[in-house]
N, C-alpha and C positions, 0 to 999 in steps of 0.2 A: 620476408615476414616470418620464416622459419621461427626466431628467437620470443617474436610476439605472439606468434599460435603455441608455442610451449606453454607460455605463461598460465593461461587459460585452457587450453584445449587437451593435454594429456588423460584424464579422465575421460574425455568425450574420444579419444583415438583410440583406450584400451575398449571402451564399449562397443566403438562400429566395428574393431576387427574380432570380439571376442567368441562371435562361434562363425568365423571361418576358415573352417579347416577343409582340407581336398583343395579340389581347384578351384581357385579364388580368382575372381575378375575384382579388377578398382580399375573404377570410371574416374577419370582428371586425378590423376596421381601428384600434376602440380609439379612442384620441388623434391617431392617422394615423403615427406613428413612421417607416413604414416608408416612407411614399411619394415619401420623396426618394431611394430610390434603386432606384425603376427604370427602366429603359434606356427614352431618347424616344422609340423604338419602340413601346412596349409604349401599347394604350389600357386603363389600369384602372377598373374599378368595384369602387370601395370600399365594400363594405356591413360596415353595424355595427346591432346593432339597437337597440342604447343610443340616442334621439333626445339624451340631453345628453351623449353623447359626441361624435357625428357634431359638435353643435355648437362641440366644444372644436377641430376640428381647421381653421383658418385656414392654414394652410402649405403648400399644394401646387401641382401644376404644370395646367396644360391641359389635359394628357393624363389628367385625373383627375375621375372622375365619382361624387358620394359617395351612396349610398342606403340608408334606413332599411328594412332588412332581415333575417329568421331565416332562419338558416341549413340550418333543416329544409325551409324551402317558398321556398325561391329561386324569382323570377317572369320566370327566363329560359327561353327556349327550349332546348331538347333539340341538345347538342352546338353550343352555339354559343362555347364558349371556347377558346382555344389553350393556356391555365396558370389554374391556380388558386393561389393561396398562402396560408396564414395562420401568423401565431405566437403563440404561447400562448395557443391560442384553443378547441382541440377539448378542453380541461379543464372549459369554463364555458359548453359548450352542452347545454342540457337531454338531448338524445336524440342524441348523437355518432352514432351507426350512421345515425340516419335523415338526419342533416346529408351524411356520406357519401356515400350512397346520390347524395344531391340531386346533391353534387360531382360523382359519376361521369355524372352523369343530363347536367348543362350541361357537361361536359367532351369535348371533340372527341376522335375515336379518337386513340388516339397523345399526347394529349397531358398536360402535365405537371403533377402535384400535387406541390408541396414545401409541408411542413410543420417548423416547430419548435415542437418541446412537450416541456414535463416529463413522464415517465412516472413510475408506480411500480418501487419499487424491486425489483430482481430476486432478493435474497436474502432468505429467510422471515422473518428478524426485519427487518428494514427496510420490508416488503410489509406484515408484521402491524401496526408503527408506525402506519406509513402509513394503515391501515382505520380503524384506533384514532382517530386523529387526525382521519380526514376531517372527520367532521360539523361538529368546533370550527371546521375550517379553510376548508370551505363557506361556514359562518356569517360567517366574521371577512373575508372576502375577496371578496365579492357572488358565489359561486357558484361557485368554481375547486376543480375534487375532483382532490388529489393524488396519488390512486389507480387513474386511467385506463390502460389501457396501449392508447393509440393506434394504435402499431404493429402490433399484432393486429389492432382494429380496421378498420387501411385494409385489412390483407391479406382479414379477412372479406369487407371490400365489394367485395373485384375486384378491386382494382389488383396491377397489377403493381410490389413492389418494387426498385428499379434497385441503391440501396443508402440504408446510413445514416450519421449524424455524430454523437460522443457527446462527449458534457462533463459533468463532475462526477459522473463514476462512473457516467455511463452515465442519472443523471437527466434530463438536458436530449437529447435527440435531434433531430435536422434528419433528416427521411425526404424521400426523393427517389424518387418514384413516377409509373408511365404509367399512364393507360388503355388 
């Protein structure tokens, strides 16, 4: 899907990686899409839990370190990241809240969560669609529920929202969050 997230999504990849510099966590790195664009500063460790994914990803820089990893029991230490990022990724983690949690757990005071994810829709018959639809679209997609709404999510877990970015009616959002 590499050639079909360009088309749309390059704008939305220079924003969630644009202030992470220092030591960078990306939660479901996926294919690695994103890794070429963040700043040489930045040392990433790119965890995905997919082992044949991590293996599709051949294209990245130095600064880049890849590890088979769930994002519910991240096996770093307590505050040791200066940014975290992921994109389209808190739809297709079994336990989002707990993945969360972990995020705020290895995230240094102050510093920065940006995420982009689809949420659910905010009007009752689009939200209703939405529920309707999940289970087929679970199934058909290795585990992505179109039904999340994210943004509550991170605010449950602590963070502090800075602000948000919407596309497509408000489906796609870029959250830009501190601890």
């Amino acid at each position: 899907m590499k050639t079909q997230e360009r088309a749309w999504n390059d704008d939305w990849r220079e924003w969630v990686t644009d202030k992470a510099h220092g030591f960078v966590l990306e939660i479901g790195a996926g294919d690695g899409v994103n890794l070429e664009y963040y700043h040489s500063d930045a040392q990433v460790i790119a965890t995905e839990p997919d082992a044949e994914s991590i293996e599709l990803i051949t294209d990245y820089q130095d600064n880049v370190t890849l590890a088979q990893v769930d994002a519910e029991d991240l096996p770093f230490p307590d505050e040791s990241f200066d940014a975290v990022v992921g994109t389209l990724v808190f739809c297709t983690i079994p336990d989002a809240a707990r993945a969360l949690r972990e995020v705020k757990r290895v995230l240094k005071p102050g510093g920065s969560l940006r995420l982009v994810e689809h949420v659910r829709a905010k009007n009752p018959v689009g939200r209703a669609f939405m529920q309707m639809a999940n289970p087929a679209w679970h199934w058909m997609t290795g585990g992505c529920n179109i039904n999340r709404d994210t943004l509550s999510a991170v605010h449950a877990a602590g963070f502090q929202v800075i602000g948000t970015r919407k596309k497509m009616i408000g489906l796609i959002i870029g959250i830009d969050a501190r601890k």
